[in-house]
N, C-alpha and C positions, 0 to 999 in steps of 0.2 A: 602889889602888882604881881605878874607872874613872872616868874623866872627865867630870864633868856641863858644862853648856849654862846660862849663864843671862846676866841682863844687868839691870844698874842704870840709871838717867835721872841724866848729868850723868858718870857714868864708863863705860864700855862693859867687861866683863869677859865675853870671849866662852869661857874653858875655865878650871876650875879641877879640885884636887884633894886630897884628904884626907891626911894625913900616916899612915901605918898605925896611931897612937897617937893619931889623932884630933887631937892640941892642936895642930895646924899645918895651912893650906890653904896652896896654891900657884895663884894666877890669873894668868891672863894676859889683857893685850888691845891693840891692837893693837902697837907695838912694844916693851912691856916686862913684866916679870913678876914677883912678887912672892910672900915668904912672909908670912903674917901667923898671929900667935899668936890662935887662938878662943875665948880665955877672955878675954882682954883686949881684943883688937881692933888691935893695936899693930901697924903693918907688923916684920918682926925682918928683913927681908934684901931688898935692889930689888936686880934684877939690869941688867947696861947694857941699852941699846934697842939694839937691832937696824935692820939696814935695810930689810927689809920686812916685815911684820904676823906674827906667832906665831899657830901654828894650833895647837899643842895645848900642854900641861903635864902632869906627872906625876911621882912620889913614886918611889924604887925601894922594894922591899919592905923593906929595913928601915930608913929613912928617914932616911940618913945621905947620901945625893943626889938629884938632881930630876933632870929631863930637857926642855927646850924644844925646840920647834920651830918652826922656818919654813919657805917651800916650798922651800931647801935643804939646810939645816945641823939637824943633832940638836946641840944644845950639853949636857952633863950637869956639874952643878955641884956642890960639896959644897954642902951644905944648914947647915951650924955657921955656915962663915968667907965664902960666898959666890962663892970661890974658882973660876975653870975651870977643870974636870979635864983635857976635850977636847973635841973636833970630831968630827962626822962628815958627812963630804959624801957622800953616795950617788949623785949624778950624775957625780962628777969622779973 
């Protein structure tokens, strides 16, 4: 799905995303990101921090990985174990 914009007082979540099955978001804000289950509320997966702020989050279509970004690196993750699959650096 496409990535919405919002923001809490007290924790900053600037991009989140829907899981295709709905029972999972993924947010981010500034260096780390998260899944959390939408029935429960329950974080299920933090991924590390980064070293400079995540600009976007997202679900692949069948929601068995995510994809982070910062203004260099795509990282795309399994989404079960938390696991990095890989990197992509686009400038280098």
């Amino acid at each position: 799905g496409k990535p919405e914009e919002t923001s809490y007082v007290g924790s900053l979540i600037t991009r989140f995303d829907f899981s295709p099955d709905g029972k999972r978001v993924i947010s981010c804000g500034m260096r780390t990101a998260k899944i959390w289950n939408t029935e429960t509320s329950v974080v299920e997966l933090s991924f590390p921090p980064v070293r400079t702020s995540l600009v976007s989050v997202g679900f692949s279509p069948d929601g068995n990985s995510c994809v982070t970004s910062d203004a260099n690196t795509f990282r795309f993750w399994n989404t079960k174990n938390g696991e990095l699959i890989r990197q992509i650096r686009p400038n280098q």
